[in-house]
N, C-alpha and C positions, 0 to 999 in steps of 0.2 A: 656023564658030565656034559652041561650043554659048551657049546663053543660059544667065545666071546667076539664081541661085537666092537669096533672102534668106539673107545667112548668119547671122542669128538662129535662121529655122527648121530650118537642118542643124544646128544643137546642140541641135535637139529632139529626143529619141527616136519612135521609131516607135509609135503608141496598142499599149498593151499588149496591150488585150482580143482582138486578133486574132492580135498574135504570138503567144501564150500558145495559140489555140485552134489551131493548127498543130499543137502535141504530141500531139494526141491521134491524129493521124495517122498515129504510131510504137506506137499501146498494141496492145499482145500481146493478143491475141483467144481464144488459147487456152483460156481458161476457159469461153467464153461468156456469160460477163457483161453487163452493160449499160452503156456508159458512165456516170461519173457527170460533170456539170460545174459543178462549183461557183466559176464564175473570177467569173463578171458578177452584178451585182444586180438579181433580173426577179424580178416576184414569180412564183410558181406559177398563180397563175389566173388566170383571164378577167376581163375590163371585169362589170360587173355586166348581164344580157339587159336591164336597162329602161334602161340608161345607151346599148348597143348598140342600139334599138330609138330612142330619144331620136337619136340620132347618124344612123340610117338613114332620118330625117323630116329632119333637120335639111341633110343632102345634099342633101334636092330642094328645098330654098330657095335661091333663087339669092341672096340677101342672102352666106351664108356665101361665097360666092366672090369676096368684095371686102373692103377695106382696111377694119379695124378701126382706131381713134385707136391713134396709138404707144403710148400705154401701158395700153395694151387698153380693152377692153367696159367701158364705166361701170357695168353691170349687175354684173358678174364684179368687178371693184375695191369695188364699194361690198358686195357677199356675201365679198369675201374679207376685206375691215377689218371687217366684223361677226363672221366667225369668229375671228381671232384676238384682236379685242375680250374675246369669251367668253374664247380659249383662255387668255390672258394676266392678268384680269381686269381690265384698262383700257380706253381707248378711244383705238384708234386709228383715221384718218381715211382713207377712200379717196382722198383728196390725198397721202396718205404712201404706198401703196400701188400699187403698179406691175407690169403681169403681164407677164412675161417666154415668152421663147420655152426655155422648161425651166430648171432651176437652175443648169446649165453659162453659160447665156446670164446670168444673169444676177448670174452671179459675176465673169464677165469685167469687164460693164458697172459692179460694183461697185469694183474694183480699178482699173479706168482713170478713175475718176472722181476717184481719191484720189490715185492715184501714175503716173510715168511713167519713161520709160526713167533711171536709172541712177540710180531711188528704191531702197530696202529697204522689205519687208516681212515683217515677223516668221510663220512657218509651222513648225508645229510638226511635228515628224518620228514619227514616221509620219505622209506627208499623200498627200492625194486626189492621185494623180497628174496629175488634169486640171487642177488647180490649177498644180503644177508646170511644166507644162508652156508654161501660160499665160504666166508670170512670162517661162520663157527666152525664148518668141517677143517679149515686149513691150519687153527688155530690163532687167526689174526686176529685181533684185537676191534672192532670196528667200534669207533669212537663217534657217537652220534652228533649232528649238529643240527638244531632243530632248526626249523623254516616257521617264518611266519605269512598270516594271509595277509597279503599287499593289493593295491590295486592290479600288479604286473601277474597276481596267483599267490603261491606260496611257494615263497623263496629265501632263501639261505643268505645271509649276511657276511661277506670275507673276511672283514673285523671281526666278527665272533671263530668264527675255521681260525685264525690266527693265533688266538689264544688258546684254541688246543692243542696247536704242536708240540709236540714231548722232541727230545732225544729222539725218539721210538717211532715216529711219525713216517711213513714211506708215501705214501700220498693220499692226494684230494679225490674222491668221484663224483661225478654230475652226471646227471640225465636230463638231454634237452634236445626237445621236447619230452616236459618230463613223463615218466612212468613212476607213479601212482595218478599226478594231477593234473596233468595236459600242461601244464606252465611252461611257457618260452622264455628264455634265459634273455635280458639285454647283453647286445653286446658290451655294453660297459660293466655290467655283471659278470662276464664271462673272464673280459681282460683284469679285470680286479683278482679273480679266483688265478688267474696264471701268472701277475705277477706276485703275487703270495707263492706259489708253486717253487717258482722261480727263482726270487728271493732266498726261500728255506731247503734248496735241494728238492724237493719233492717233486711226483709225478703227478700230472695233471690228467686223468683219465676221464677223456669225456665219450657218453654214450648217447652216439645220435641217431638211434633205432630208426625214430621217426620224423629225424627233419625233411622227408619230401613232402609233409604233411602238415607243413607251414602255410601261411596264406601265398596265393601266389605271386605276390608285389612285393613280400618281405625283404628280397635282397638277398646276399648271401647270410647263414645264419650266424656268423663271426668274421673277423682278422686273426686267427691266433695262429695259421698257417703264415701266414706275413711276418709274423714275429721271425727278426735272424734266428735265435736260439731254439726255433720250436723243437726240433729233434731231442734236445736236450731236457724235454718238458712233458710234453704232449703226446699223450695216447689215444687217437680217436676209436671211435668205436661204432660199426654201421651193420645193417643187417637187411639184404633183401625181400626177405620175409612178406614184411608186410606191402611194400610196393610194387613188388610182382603178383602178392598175392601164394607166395611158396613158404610157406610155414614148415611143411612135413618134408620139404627137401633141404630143410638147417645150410645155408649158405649166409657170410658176412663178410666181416673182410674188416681188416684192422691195418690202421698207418700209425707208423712211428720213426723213430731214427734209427740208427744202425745197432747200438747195444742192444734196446730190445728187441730190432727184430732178430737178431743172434741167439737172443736168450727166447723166442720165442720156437724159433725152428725149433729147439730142441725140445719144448715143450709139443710140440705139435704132430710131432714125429714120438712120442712116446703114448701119448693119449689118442690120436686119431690116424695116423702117418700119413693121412690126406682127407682133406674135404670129400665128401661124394661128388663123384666125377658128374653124375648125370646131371646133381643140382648145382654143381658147375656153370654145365652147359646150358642150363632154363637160366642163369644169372644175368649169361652171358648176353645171349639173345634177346633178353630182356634193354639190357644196354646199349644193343648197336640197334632194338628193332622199336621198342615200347615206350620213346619219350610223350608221346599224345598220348599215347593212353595210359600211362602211369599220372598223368597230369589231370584226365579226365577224374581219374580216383581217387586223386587227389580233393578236386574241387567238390563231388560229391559227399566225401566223408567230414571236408571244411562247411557244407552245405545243412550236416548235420547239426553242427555246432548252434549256426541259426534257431535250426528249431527247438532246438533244446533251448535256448534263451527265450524264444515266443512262448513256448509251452510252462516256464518256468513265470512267465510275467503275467500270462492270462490266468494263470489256476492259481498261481500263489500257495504252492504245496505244504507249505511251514518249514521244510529243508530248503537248507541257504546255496546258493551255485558260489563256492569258493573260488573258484578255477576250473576251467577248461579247455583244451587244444588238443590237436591231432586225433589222438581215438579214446581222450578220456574227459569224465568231468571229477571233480572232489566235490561232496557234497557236507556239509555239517548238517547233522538230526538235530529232531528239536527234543531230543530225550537229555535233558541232564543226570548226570552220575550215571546213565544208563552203558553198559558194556556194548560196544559196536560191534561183536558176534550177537549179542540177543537182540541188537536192533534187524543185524540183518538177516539172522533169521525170521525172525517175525516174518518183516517182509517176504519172505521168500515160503512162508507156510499162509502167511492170509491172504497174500497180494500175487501168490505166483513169478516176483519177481527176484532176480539172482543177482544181488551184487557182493561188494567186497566187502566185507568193515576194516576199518582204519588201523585196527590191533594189529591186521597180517602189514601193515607196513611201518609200524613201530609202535612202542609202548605209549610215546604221547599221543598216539593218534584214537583214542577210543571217541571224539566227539565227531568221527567224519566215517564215511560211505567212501568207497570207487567205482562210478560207471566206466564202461569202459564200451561205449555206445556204437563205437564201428562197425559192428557186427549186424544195428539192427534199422529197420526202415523211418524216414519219416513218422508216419503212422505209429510204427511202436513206442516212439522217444515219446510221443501226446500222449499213448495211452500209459507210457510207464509214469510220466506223471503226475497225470491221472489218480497211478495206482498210489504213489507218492501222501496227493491229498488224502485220497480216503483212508489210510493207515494211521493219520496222526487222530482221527478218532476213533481207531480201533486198536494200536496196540499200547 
Protein backbone atom coordinates (compact mmCIF):
# COMPACT_ATOMS: atom_id res chain seq x y z
CA UNK A 1 0.00 0.00 0.00
CA UNK A 2 1.61 3.34 -0.92
CA UNK A 3 1.85 5.97 2.00
CA UNK A 4 -0.14 9.01 1.68
CA UNK A 5 0.69 12.31 1.12
CA UNK A 6 -0.78 15.64 2.89
CA UNK A 7 -3.34 16.58 0.59
CA UNK A 8 -3.00 20.26 1.34
CA UNK A 9 0.48 19.94 -0.28
CA UNK A 10 -0.86 18.03 -3.69
CA UNK A 11 -2.90 21.25 -4.39
CA UNK A 12 0.37 22.95 -4.21
CA UNK A 13 1.93 23.58 -7.54
CA UNK A 14 5.42 22.45 -8.18
CA UNK A 15 8.16 25.84 -7.13
CA UNK A 16 8.11 27.40 -10.51
CA UNK A 17 11.59 28.55 -10.60
CA UNK A 18 12.73 25.10 -11.67
CA UNK A 19 9.78 24.12 -13.86
CA UNK A 20 10.35 27.18 -15.73
CA UNK A 21 14.25 26.54 -16.12
CA UNK A 22 13.44 23.07 -17.99
CA UNK A 23 12.53 25.35 -21.13
CA UNK A 24 15.47 26.38 -21.87
CA UNK A 25 16.26 22.90 -22.73
CA UNK A 26 14.21 22.99 -25.86
CA UNK A 27 15.90 26.66 -27.07
CA UNK A 28 17.00 26.39 -30.76
CA UNK A 29 20.77 27.02 -30.70
CA UNK A 30 21.01 27.85 -34.16
CA UNK A 31 21.91 31.14 -33.90
CA UNK A 32 24.66 30.91 -31.53
CA UNK A 33 23.59 32.94 -29.06
CA UNK A 34 23.91 32.88 -25.51
CA UNK A 35 21.22 32.11 -23.41
CA UNK A 36 19.58 34.71 -21.53
CA UNK A 37 17.76 33.91 -17.95
CA UNK A 38 15.85 36.20 -16.63
CA UNK A 39 13.23 33.90 -14.54
CA UNK A 40 14.99 34.18 -10.72
CA UNK A 41 16.11 37.28 -8.80
CA UNK A 42 20.01 37.05 -8.15
CA UNK A 43 21.68 39.84 -8.24
CA UNK A 44 24.70 40.11 -10.90
CA UNK A 45 27.51 40.12 -8.57
CA UNK A 46 29.65 38.88 -5.95
CA UNK A 47 29.39 39.16 -1.96
CA UNK A 48 31.64 42.34 -1.68
CA UNK A 49 36.01 40.48 -1.37
CA UNK A 50 36.00 42.12 2.46
CA UNK A 51 32.53 40.71 3.38
CA UNK A 52 34.09 37.16 1.68
CA UNK A 53 37.42 37.59 3.52
CA UNK A 54 35.21 38.56 6.86
CA UNK A 55 33.12 35.19 6.15
CA UNK A 56 36.63 33.02 5.45
CA UNK A 57 37.93 34.26 9.33
CA UNK A 58 34.67 33.86 10.47
CA UNK A 59 34.67 29.65 9.39
CA UNK A 60 37.48 29.03 11.54
CA UNK A 61 35.81 30.17 14.62
CA UNK A 62 34.31 27.36 15.97
CA UNK A 63 31.74 29.71 17.83
CA UNK A 64 29.94 29.98 14.37
CA UNK A 65 29.14 26.24 14.40
CA UNK A 66 26.57 26.37 17.25
CA UNK A 67 23.21 27.66 18.18
CA UNK A 68 22.56 31.24 17.93
CA UNK A 69 19.27 32.55 20.50
CA UNK A 70 16.02 32.01 18.29
CA UNK A 71 15.87 35.17 17.22
CA UNK A 72 19.28 35.70 16.30
CA UNK A 73 22.74 37.48 17.50
CA UNK A 74 21.77 40.29 19.91
CA UNK A 75 24.70 42.13 18.10
CA UNK A 76 22.73 41.67 14.47
CA UNK A 77 19.17 42.74 16.03
CA UNK A 78 20.36 45.59 17.97
CA UNK A 79 22.54 46.90 14.07
CA UNK A 80 19.48 45.95 12.29
CA UNK A 81 16.92 48.25 14.65
CA UNK A 82 19.51 50.98 14.32
CA UNK A 83 19.46 50.82 10.60
CA UNK A 84 16.01 50.88 10.13
CA UNK A 85 15.78 53.48 12.93
CA UNK A 86 17.70 55.77 10.40
CA UNK A 87 15.90 54.17 7.37
CA UNK A 88 12.43 55.07 8.76
CA UNK A 89 13.28 58.04 10.82
CA UNK A 90 12.08 56.57 14.19
CA UNK A 91 13.08 54.43 16.68
CA UNK A 92 12.60 51.09 16.59
CA UNK A 93 13.75 48.53 19.32
CA UNK A 94 15.89 45.38 18.87
CA UNK A 95 12.94 43.75 20.98
CA UNK A 96 10.79 44.38 18.03
CA UNK A 97 13.23 42.99 15.79
CA UNK A 98 13.77 39.35 14.88
CA UNK A 99 16.32 37.92 12.31
CA UNK A 100 15.04 35.27 10.39
CA UNK A 101 16.40 32.45 8.24
CA UNK A 102 15.73 34.71 4.88
CA UNK A 103 12.35 36.57 4.06
CA UNK A 104 10.58 33.41 2.81
CA UNK A 105 11.21 32.17 6.48
CA UNK A 106 9.93 34.90 7.83
CA UNK A 107 6.80 35.59 5.97
CA UNK A 108 5.60 32.19 6.75
CA UNK A 109 6.30 32.87 10.47
CA UNK A 110 4.44 36.08 10.06
CA UNK A 111 1.21 34.65 8.56
CA UNK A 112 0.94 31.69 11.09
CA UNK A 113 1.17 33.94 13.76
CA UNK A 114 -1.89 35.83 12.68
CA UNK A 115 -4.03 33.24 10.87
CA UNK A 116 -4.68 29.58 10.68
CA UNK A 117 -6.18 26.96 8.61
CA UNK A 118 -9.59 28.17 7.15
CA UNK A 119 -8.69 32.09 7.99
CA UNK A 120 -8.56 34.57 4.89
CA UNK A 121 -6.05 36.81 3.89
CA UNK A 122 -6.40 39.55 1.57
CA UNK A 123 -3.22 39.19 -1.25
CA UNK A 124 -3.29 41.04 -3.94
CA UNK A 125 -2.93 39.56 -7.40
CA UNK A 126 -0.26 39.66 -8.95
CA UNK A 127 1.53 38.04 -5.77
CA UNK A 128 4.82 36.47 -4.89
CA UNK A 129 4.11 33.03 -5.68
CA UNK A 130 5.88 31.69 -2.45
CA UNK A 131 3.34 33.42 -0.63
CA UNK A 132 0.74 31.53 -2.46
CA UNK A 133 1.83 28.77 -2.15
CA UNK A 134 2.17 28.99 1.52
CA UNK A 135 -1.45 29.87 2.28
CA UNK A 136 -2.60 26.42 0.23
CA UNK A 137 -0.21 24.17 2.31
CA UNK A 138 -1.48 25.95 5.60
CA UNK A 139 -4.98 25.88 4.69
CA UNK A 140 -5.54 29.60 4.57
CA UNK A 141 -7.93 30.83 2.58
CA UNK A 142 -5.99 33.62 0.27
CA UNK A 143 -8.62 35.88 -0.99
CA UNK A 144 -7.34 37.68 -4.10
CA UNK A 145 -7.27 41.29 -4.87
CA UNK A 146 -6.57 42.28 -8.15
CA UNK A 147 -4.20 45.26 -9.04
CA UNK A 148 -4.57 47.29 -11.88
CA UNK A 149 -1.99 49.02 -14.38
CA UNK A 150 -1.64 52.85 -13.26
CA UNK A 151 0.73 55.16 -14.02
CA UNK A 152 2.37 54.37 -10.26
CA UNK A 153 2.56 50.24 -11.97
CA UNK A 154 0.20 47.87 -10.89
CA UNK A 155 -1.41 48.53 -7.90
CA UNK A 156 -4.13 47.46 -5.60
CA UNK A 157 -6.95 49.78 -4.66
CA UNK A 158 -7.82 49.91 -0.32
CA UNK A 159 -11.37 50.50 -1.32
CA UNK A 160 -11.68 47.33 -3.19
CA UNK A 161 -9.29 45.13 0.01
CA UNK A 162 -12.23 46.63 2.06
CA UNK A 163 -14.88 44.94 0.60
CA UNK A 164 -13.29 41.72 1.06
CA UNK A 165 -13.21 41.52 4.55
CA UNK A 166 -15.19 38.65 5.86
CA UNK A 167 -15.57 37.72 9.71
CA UNK A 168 -12.66 35.46 8.49
CA UNK A 169 -10.22 37.98 7.40
CA UNK A 170 -6.76 38.01 9.64
CA UNK A 171 -4.81 40.20 7.38
CA UNK A 172 -3.59 42.34 4.45
CA UNK A 173 -0.04 41.61 2.55
CA UNK A 174 1.86 43.83 0.33
CA UNK A 175 5.10 43.73 -1.42
CA UNK A 176 6.94 46.89 -1.95
CA UNK A 177 8.92 47.12 -3.84
CA UNK A 178 6.80 44.83 -5.46
CA UNK A 179 7.77 41.01 -6.47
CA UNK A 180 6.28 40.00 -9.50
CA UNK A 181 6.38 44.04 -10.96
CA UNK A 182 8.89 46.17 -9.48
CA UNK A 183 5.93 48.82 -8.51
CA UNK A 184 6.65 51.07 -5.49
CA UNK A 185 3.86 51.48 -3.30
CA UNK A 186 3.01 55.59 -2.39
CA UNK A 187 3.12 56.38 0.58
CA UNK A 188 -0.41 57.39 0.61
CA UNK A 189 -1.16 54.01 -0.70
CA UNK A 190 0.68 52.42 1.97
CA UNK A 191 -1.17 54.52 4.84
CA UNK A 192 -4.56 53.97 3.29
CA UNK A 193 -3.95 49.98 3.31
CA UNK A 194 -2.94 50.44 7.33
CA UNK A 195 -5.57 52.47 8.20
CA UNK A 196 -7.98 49.87 6.70
CA UNK A 197 -5.78 47.35 8.84
CA UNK A 198 -6.44 49.10 11.61
CA UNK A 199 -9.81 50.07 11.37
CA UNK A 200 -10.89 46.05 10.95
CA UNK A 201 -8.41 44.43 13.38
CA UNK A 202 -6.27 43.16 10.86
CA UNK A 203 -2.41 42.61 10.29
CA UNK A 204 -0.85 44.61 8.07
CA UNK A 205 2.23 42.50 6.69
CA UNK A 206 4.38 44.34 4.48
CA UNK A 207 7.37 42.67 2.59
CA UNK A 208 10.14 45.00 1.78
CA UNK A 209 12.66 42.53 0.28
CA UNK A 210 13.76 45.11 -1.91
CA UNK A 211 13.45 48.57 -0.64
CA UNK A 212 17.39 49.42 -0.71
CA UNK A 213 16.65 49.13 -4.36
CA UNK A 214 14.63 52.26 -4.58
CA UNK A 215 15.94 55.35 -6.26
CA UNK A 216 18.38 56.98 -4.16
CA UNK A 217 16.50 60.39 -3.49
CA UNK A 218 13.23 58.64 -2.75
CA UNK A 219 13.17 59.34 1.02
CA UNK A 220 12.22 56.86 3.40
CA UNK A 221 9.85 54.29 1.82
CA UNK A 222 6.81 55.15 4.28
CA UNK A 223 5.57 56.60 7.92
CA UNK A 224 3.75 53.61 9.10
CA UNK A 225 6.50 53.22 11.95
CA UNK A 226 5.38 56.75 13.13
CA UNK A 227 2.03 55.54 13.37
CA UNK A 228 1.35 55.36 17.71
CA UNK A 229 -0.37 52.04 17.26
CA UNK A 230 2.09 50.39 14.80
CA UNK A 231 2.90 47.42 16.96
CA UNK A 232 -0.71 46.77 17.05
CA UNK A 233 -0.69 46.44 13.02
CA UNK A 234 2.34 46.06 11.23
CA UNK A 235 4.42 43.29 10.34
CA UNK A 236 7.53 44.33 8.37
CA UNK A 237 9.29 42.07 6.47
CA UNK A 238 13.20 42.53 5.18
CA UNK A 239 15.71 40.28 3.71
CA UNK A 240 19.43 40.71 3.26
CA UNK A 241 19.78 38.50 0.39
CA UNK A 242 19.63 40.50 -2.16
CA UNK A 243 21.62 43.74 -0.79
CA UNK A 244 24.66 41.90 0.32
CA UNK A 245 24.26 39.90 -2.47
CA UNK A 246 23.85 36.39 0.27
CA UNK A 247 20.94 34.56 -1.26
CA UNK A 248 22.31 30.91 -0.24
CA UNK A 249 23.11 32.17 3.36
CA UNK A 250 18.94 32.75 3.92
CA UNK A 251 19.19 35.71 6.57
CA UNK A 252 16.20 38.47 7.12
CA UNK A 253 14.81 39.64 9.89
CA UNK A 254 11.25 40.74 10.70
CA UNK A 255 9.75 43.71 13.25
CA UNK A 256 6.76 43.78 14.87
CA UNK A 257 5.26 44.36 18.43
CA UNK A 258 5.45 42.24 21.25
CA UNK A 259 2.39 39.52 20.66
CA UNK A 260 3.84 38.66 17.67
CA UNK A 261 7.05 38.47 18.29
CA UNK A 262 6.03 36.03 21.31
CA UNK A 263 4.08 34.10 18.89
CA UNK A 264 6.89 34.23 16.59
CA UNK A 265 9.68 32.82 18.89
CA UNK A 266 7.77 29.90 19.16
CA UNK A 267 7.38 29.50 15.70
CA UNK A 268 10.99 29.93 15.15
CA UNK A 269 12.21 27.60 17.72
CA UNK A 270 10.27 24.78 16.31
CA UNK A 271 11.00 25.17 12.55
CA UNK A 272 14.55 26.34 12.47
CA UNK A 273 15.73 27.04 16.44
CA UNK A 274 18.06 29.56 14.99
CA UNK A 275 19.06 31.43 11.80
CA UNK A 276 22.59 30.15 10.51
CA UNK A 277 25.00 31.70 12.69
CA UNK A 278 27.47 32.09 9.90
CA UNK A 279 24.91 34.12 7.61
CA UNK A 280 24.31 35.84 10.74
CA UNK A 281 27.65 37.14 10.86
CA UNK A 282 27.96 38.01 6.68
CA UNK A 283 24.53 40.12 7.78
CA UNK A 284 26.15 41.67 10.23
CA UNK A 285 29.32 43.02 8.63
CA UNK A 286 27.42 43.80 6.02
CA UNK A 287 25.69 46.50 8.30
CA UNK A 288 28.53 48.04 10.27
CA UNK A 289 30.94 47.64 6.95
CA UNK A 290 28.88 47.86 3.44
CA UNK A 291 26.74 51.17 3.31
CA UNK A 292 28.79 52.51 -0.12
CA UNK A 293 28.90 49.59 -1.46
CA UNK A 294 25.38 48.27 -0.89
CA UNK A 295 24.62 51.78 -2.43
CA UNK A 296 26.91 51.40 -5.35
CA UNK A 297 24.44 48.20 -6.25
CA UNK A 298 22.18 49.66 -5.67
CA UNK A 299 22.50 52.51 -8.30
CA UNK A 300 23.76 50.00 -10.78
CA UNK A 301 20.86 47.66 -10.66
CA UNK A 302 18.43 51.30 -10.62
CA UNK A 303 20.96 51.94 -13.74
CA UNK A 304 19.45 49.04 -15.34
CA UNK A 305 16.03 50.13 -15.30
CA UNK A 306 17.25 53.04 -17.66
CA UNK A 307 18.17 50.88 -20.17
CA UNK A 308 15.45 48.70 -20.32
CA UNK A 309 13.29 51.88 -20.84
CA UNK A 310 15.80 53.12 -23.95
CA UNK A 311 15.89 49.55 -25.18
CA UNK A 312 12.11 49.43 -25.00
CA UNK A 313 11.61 52.95 -26.95
CA UNK A 314 14.20 52.51 -29.73
CA UNK A 315 13.09 48.91 -30.88
CA UNK A 316 9.38 49.02 -29.92
CA UNK A 317 9.21 45.17 -29.29
CA UNK A 318 5.27 45.04 -29.52
CA UNK A 319 5.19 43.99 -25.48
CA UNK A 320 4.15 46.87 -23.42
CA UNK A 321 6.63 47.91 -20.06
CA UNK A 322 3.65 47.81 -17.37
CA UNK A 323 5.90 48.36 -14.46
CA UNK A 324 9.17 48.30 -13.41
CA UNK A 325 11.58 48.90 -10.17
CA UNK A 326 14.07 47.32 -8.13
CA UNK A 327 15.02 43.81 -9.97
CA UNK A 328 11.91 43.42 -12.08
CA UNK A 329 9.91 44.68 -15.06
CA UNK A 330 5.85 43.19 -15.86
CA UNK A 331 5.64 43.01 -19.28
CA UNK A 332 2.00 42.50 -21.22
CA UNK A 333 2.39 40.13 -24.77
CA UNK A 334 0.81 41.12 -27.69
CA UNK A 335 -0.79 37.55 -28.01
CA UNK A 336 -4.52 37.63 -27.07
CA UNK A 337 -6.29 34.76 -25.51
CA UNK A 338 -2.79 33.34 -25.67
CA UNK A 339 -1.74 31.28 -22.28
CA UNK A 340 1.47 33.17 -20.67
CA UNK A 341 3.23 29.58 -20.23
CA UNK A 342 2.99 29.06 -24.17
CA UNK A 343 4.01 32.74 -24.54
CA UNK A 344 6.85 32.14 -22.41
CA UNK A 345 7.88 29.28 -23.59
CA UNK A 346 8.02 30.13 -27.06
CA UNK A 347 10.24 32.55 -26.03
CA UNK A 348 12.37 30.66 -24.37
CA UNK A 349 12.60 27.75 -27.17
CA UNK A 350 12.98 30.35 -30.33
CA UNK A 351 14.61 33.40 -28.62
CA UNK A 352 16.73 31.60 -25.80
CA UNK A 353 15.23 33.71 -23.53
CA UNK A 354 13.82 32.78 -19.81
CA UNK A 355 11.21 34.48 -18.26
CA UNK A 356 8.11 34.16 -16.13
CA UNK A 357 4.50 34.09 -17.33
CA UNK A 358 2.04 35.79 -15.49
CA UNK A 359 -0.22 32.40 -14.57
CA UNK A 360 2.60 31.53 -11.86
CA UNK A 361 1.61 34.79 -10.16
CA UNK A 362 -2.15 34.41 -10.42
CA UNK A 363 -4.87 33.26 -12.61
CA UNK A 364 -5.74 36.84 -13.87
CA UNK A 365 -2.50 37.38 -15.05
CA UNK A 366 -2.15 35.25 -18.32
CA UNK A 367 -1.74 38.65 -20.54
CA UNK A 368 1.72 39.60 -18.83
CA UNK A 369 5.58 38.29 -18.75
CA UNK A 370 8.07 38.78 -15.44
CA UNK A 371 11.61 39.90 -16.12
CA UNK A 372 13.27 39.87 -13.41
CA UNK A 373 16.57 41.73 -15.03
CA UNK A 374 19.15 42.15 -12.04
CA UNK A 375 20.93 39.39 -12.84
CA UNK A 376 21.84 40.60 -16.27
CA UNK A 377 24.11 43.21 -18.04
CA UNK A 378 23.32 46.38 -19.93
CA UNK A 379 24.20 44.61 -22.99
CA UNK A 380 21.87 41.67 -22.34
CA UNK A 381 18.59 43.82 -21.39
CA UNK A 382 19.16 45.33 -25.53
CA UNK A 383 19.70 42.13 -26.74
CA UNK A 384 16.85 40.59 -24.80
CA UNK A 385 14.79 43.14 -26.34
CA UNK A 386 15.93 42.68 -29.31
CA UNK A 387 14.92 39.02 -28.83
CA UNK A 388 11.56 40.51 -27.61
CA UNK A 389 10.92 42.11 -31.35
CA UNK A 390 11.85 39.31 -33.41
CA UNK A 391 9.39 36.80 -31.55
CA UNK A 392 6.34 38.80 -32.31
CA UNK A 393 6.93 37.70 -35.90
CA UNK A 394 7.81 34.42 -35.10
CA UNK A 395 5.67 32.89 -32.66
Amino acid sequence: MALSINPALERVDSPPIPEAARWLEAADRSRNEPLLDLAQAVPSYDPAPALLEHLAEAAGDPATAFYTPILGLPALREAQAAALSRDYGTAIAPAETAITTGCNHAFCMATAAVAGPGDEVILPEPYYFNHDMWFTMQGIRQVPLPCRAEAEGMVPDPEEAAALVTPRTRAIVLVSPNNPSGTIYTWDRLEAFYRLAEQRGLALILDETYKDFRPRDAGPPHALFRQEGWREVLIQLYSFSKSYSLTGYRVGSLVAGPRVMDAVSKIADTLTICPPHIGQRAALYGLEHLDAWRDDKRDQVIGLIDTLDAAFAAQSPGFRLIARGAFFAYLAHPYPGRASVEVAQALAREQGALVLPGAFFGRSQEAYLRVAFANATATQLEDFVGRLARSTASL
